[in-house]
C-alpha positions as CSV (number, residue, x, y, z in Angstrom):
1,X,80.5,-117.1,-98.1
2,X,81.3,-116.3,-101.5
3,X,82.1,-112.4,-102.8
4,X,79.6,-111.6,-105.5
5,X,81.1,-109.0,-107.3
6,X,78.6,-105.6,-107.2
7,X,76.6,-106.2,-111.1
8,X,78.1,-103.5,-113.4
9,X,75.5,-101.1,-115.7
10,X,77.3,-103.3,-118.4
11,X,75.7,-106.1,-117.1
12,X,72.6,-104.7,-116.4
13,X,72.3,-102.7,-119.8
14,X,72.7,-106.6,-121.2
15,X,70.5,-107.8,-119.3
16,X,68.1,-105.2,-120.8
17,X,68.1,-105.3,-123.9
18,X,68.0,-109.5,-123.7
19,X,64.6,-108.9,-122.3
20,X,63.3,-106.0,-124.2
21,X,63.8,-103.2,-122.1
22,X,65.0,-101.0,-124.8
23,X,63.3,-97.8,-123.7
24,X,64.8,-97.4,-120.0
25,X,67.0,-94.2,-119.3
26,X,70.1,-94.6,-117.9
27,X,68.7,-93.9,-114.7
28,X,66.6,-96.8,-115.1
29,X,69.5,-98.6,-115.6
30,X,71.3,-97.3,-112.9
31,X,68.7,-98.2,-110.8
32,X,68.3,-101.5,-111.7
33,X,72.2,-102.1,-111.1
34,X,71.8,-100.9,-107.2
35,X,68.9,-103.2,-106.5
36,X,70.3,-106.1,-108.6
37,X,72.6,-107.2,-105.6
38,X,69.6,-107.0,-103.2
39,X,67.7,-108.8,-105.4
40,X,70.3,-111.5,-106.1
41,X,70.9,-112.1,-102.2
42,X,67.8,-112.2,-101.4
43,X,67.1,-115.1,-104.1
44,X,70.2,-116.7,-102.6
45,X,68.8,-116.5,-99.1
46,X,65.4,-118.3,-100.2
47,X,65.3,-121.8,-99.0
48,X,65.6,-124.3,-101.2
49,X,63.8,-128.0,-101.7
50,X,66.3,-131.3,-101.8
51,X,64.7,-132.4,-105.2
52,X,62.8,-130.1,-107.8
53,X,60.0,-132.5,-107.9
54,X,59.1,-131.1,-104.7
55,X,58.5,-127.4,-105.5
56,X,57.4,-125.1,-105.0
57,X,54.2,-127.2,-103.7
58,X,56.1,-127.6,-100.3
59,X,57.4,-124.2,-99.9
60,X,55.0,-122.4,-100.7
61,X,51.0,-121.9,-99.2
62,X,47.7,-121.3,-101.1
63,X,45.4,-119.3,-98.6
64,X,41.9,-121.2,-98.7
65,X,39.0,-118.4,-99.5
């Protein structure tokens, strides 16, 4: 497996302001920076279809009301 390295508030501070989020604190941003690994190996864990043509009808289920 591949060492991510942990994201910095760098990264998450540009990551911010790329989408808007302007107004957080820095513990917002702090925050962010702890749950970005979780995030980002949980993403990694999702299974993934051989071809894009077949998502994400085949993975995923639309209950019937």
């Amino acid at each position: 497996m591949n060492d991510v390295p942990p994201t910095s508030i760098a990264e998450i501070e540009a990551f911010a302001r790329r989408h808007g989020l302007t107004t957080l604190t820095p513990e917002h941003l702090a925050r962010m920076a702890e749950l970005a690994d979780k995030v980002a190996a949980t993403a990694r864990a999702l299974p993934r279809m051989p071809s894009k043509e077949d998502e994400p009808a085949h993975g995923f289920r639309v209950p019937q009301s």
